[in-house]
C-alpha positions in Angstrom: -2.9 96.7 11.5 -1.0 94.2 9.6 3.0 93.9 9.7 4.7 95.6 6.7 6.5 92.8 4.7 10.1 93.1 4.3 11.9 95.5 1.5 12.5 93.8 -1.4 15.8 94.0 -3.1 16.9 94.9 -6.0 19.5 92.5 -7.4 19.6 94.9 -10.6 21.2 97.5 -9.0 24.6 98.3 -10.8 27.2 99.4 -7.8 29.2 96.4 -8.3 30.0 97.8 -11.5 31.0 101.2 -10.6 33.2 99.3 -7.5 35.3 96.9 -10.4 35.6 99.2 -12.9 37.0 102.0 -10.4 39.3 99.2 -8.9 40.3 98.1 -12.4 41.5 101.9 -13.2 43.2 102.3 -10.6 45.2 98.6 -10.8 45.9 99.6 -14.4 47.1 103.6 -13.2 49.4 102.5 -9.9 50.7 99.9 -12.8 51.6 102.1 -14.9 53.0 104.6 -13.5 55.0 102.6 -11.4 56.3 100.8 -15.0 56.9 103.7 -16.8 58.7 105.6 -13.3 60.8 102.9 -12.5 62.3 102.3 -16.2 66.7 103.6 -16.1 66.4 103.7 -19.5 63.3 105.8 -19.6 64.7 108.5 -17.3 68.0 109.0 -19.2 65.8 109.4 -22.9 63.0 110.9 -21.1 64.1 113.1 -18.1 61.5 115.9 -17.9 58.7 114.2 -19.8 58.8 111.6 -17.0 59.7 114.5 -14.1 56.4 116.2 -15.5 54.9 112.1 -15.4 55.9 112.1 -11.7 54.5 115.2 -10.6 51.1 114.6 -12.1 51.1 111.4 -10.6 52.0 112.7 -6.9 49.2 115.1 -7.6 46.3 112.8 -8.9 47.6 110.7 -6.1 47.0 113.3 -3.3 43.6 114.3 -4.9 42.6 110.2 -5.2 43.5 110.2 -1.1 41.6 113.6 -0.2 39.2 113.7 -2.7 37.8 110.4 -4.2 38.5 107.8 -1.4 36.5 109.7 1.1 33.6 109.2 -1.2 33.6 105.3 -1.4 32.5 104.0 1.9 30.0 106.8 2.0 28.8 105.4 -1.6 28.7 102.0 -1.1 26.6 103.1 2.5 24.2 105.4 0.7 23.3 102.5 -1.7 22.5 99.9 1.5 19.9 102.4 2.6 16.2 103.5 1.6 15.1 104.6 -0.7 16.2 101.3 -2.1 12.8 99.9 -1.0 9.6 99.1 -2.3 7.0 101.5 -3.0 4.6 99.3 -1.7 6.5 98.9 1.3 6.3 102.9 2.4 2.5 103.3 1.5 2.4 100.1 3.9 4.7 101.5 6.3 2.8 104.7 6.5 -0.3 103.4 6.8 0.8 101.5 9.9 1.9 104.4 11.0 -1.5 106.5 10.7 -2.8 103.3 12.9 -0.3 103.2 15.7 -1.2 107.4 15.8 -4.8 106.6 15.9 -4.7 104.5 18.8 -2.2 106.4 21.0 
């Protein structure tokens, strides 16, 4: 039986644009709040708007660290791995397969 070729990739796929885009958010969220927190003036116009600002912040923040960042390595692992292969690759694969059963 003949060696199945190699998997071929998929330069299409579109991870890298889930990765940026999530990175710019959360550039453009940390800025942000940390602009609008760390404003004196703010604070003495503002007081319980930005009290209410910095408890929703603390709590996207703890749901970002329990919830979301988990999710990323395991993402960007799940793409790396099959199925992202060929279809012509598997039907190879498994026909190989049948061989090597056929003579053992």
């Amino acid at each position: 039986a003949e060696t199945p070729a190699a998997p071929k990739r998929h330069p299409n796929h579109q991870s890298w644009i889930i990765f940026a885009s999530m990175t710019y958010a959360l550039f453009f969220l940390c800025y942000g709040t940390a602009r609008t927190l760390l404003q004196p003036w703010l604070w003495k116009l503002y007081f319980y708007t930005l009290l209410f600002v910095a408890g929703f912040s603390l709590f996207m923040c703890l749901v970002f660290i329990f919830a979301i960042a988990p999710l990323i390595p395991t993402y960007g692992a799940s793409v790396k791995l099959p199925p992202y292969v060929d279809v012509a690759y598997v039907k190879s694969l498994k026909e190989a397969l049948q061989d090597e059963q056929l003579r053992s």
